[in-house]
N, C-alpha and C positions, 0 to 999 in steps of 0.2 A: 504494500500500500504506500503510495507516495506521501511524504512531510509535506505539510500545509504549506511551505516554499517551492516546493516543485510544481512545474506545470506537466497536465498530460497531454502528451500531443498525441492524435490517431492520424498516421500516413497509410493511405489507400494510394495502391500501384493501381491504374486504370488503364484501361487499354480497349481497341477495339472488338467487334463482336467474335472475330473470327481467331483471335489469341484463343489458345487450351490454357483452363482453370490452370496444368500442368506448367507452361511456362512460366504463366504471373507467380505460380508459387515457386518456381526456380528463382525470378527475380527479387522477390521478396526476401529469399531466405537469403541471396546475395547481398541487398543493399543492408538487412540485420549481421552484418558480417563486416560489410563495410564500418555501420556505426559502431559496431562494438569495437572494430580496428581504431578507429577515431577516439577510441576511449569516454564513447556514449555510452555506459554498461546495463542501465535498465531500460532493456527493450528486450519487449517478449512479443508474440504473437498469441492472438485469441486463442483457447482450450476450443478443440473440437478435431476431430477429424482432418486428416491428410484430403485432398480433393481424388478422387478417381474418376478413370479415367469416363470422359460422355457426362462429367458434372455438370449443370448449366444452373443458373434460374438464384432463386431462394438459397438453394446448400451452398452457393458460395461465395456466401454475400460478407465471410473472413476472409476468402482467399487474396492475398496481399496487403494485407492491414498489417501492420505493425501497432503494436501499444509503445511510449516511450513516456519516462516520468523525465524532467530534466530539470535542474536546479536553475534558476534566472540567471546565472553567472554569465557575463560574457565571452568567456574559453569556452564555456560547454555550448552557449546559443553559437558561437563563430565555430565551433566544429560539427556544429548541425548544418547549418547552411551551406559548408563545404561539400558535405557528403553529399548533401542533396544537391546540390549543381553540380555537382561533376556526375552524379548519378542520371541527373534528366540529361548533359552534356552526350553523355553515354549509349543509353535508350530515348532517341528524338521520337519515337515516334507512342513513345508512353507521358503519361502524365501524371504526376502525384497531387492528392486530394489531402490534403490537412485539415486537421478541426484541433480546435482548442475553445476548449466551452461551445459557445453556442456560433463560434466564428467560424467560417469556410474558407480557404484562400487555396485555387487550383494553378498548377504549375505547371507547363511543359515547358517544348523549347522556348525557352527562356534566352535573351544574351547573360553574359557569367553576373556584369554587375547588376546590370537589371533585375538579376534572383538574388541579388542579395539586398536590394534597395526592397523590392518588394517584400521578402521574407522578414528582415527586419523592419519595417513600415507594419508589417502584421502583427509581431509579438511587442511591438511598442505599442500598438491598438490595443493589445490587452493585456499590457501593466495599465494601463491607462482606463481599460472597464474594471481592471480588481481595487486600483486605486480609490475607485467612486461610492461613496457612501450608497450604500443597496436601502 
């Protein structure tokens, strides 16, 4: 369970209809590999089932999700946003879906600064809704 200082972020790998559940979850289990090499260490993937093969629809509405808790520090935010532009840099023709709270900010090819003006413009968006008297 993440300390009230962490935030959670959910990265959904998205891609077109005709990608096998089997790929996305190749790439998924790569870019959680990435981050943990980046020294992102809490990141897991939803509890459920491997996807098999002919999955489609509802059963795999985890496949390519990451869970990740990460501290606000700025080392740890600047080695998220690495990974992740070098990883869309990588797969152009995928896209990652983040949520943090109740906020969506969808990413593909992106240019390198442009993902990170926009990535950060996001997670300053929301020190800025936790900051605000609820």
């Amino acid at each position: 369970m993440p300390e009230a200082s962490t935030r959670s972020v959910r990265i959904t790998i998205d891609a077109d209809r005709d990608v096998s559940p089997e790929v996305i979850d190749k790439e998924c289990i790569q870019l959680l590999r990435e981050l943990k090499a980046a020294e992102i260490h809490d990141v897991t993937r939803p509890s459920g089932p491997a996807p098999s093969a002919g999955t489609r629809g509802a059963e795999i509405s985890d496949i390519g999700t990451l869970l990740i808790a990460i501290a606000p520090a700025v080392p740890v935010i600047s080695r998220l946003i690495s990974v992740l532009e070098l990883w869309i840099k990588k797969h152009p023709a995928r896209k990652i879906h983040m949520v943090i709270g109740d906020s969506v900010i969808d990413m593909s090819n992106v240019p390198r600064g442009d993902a990170t003006r926009l990535i950060e413009g996001f997670l300053r968006s929301q020190d800025d809704n936790r900051s605000e008297p609820g």
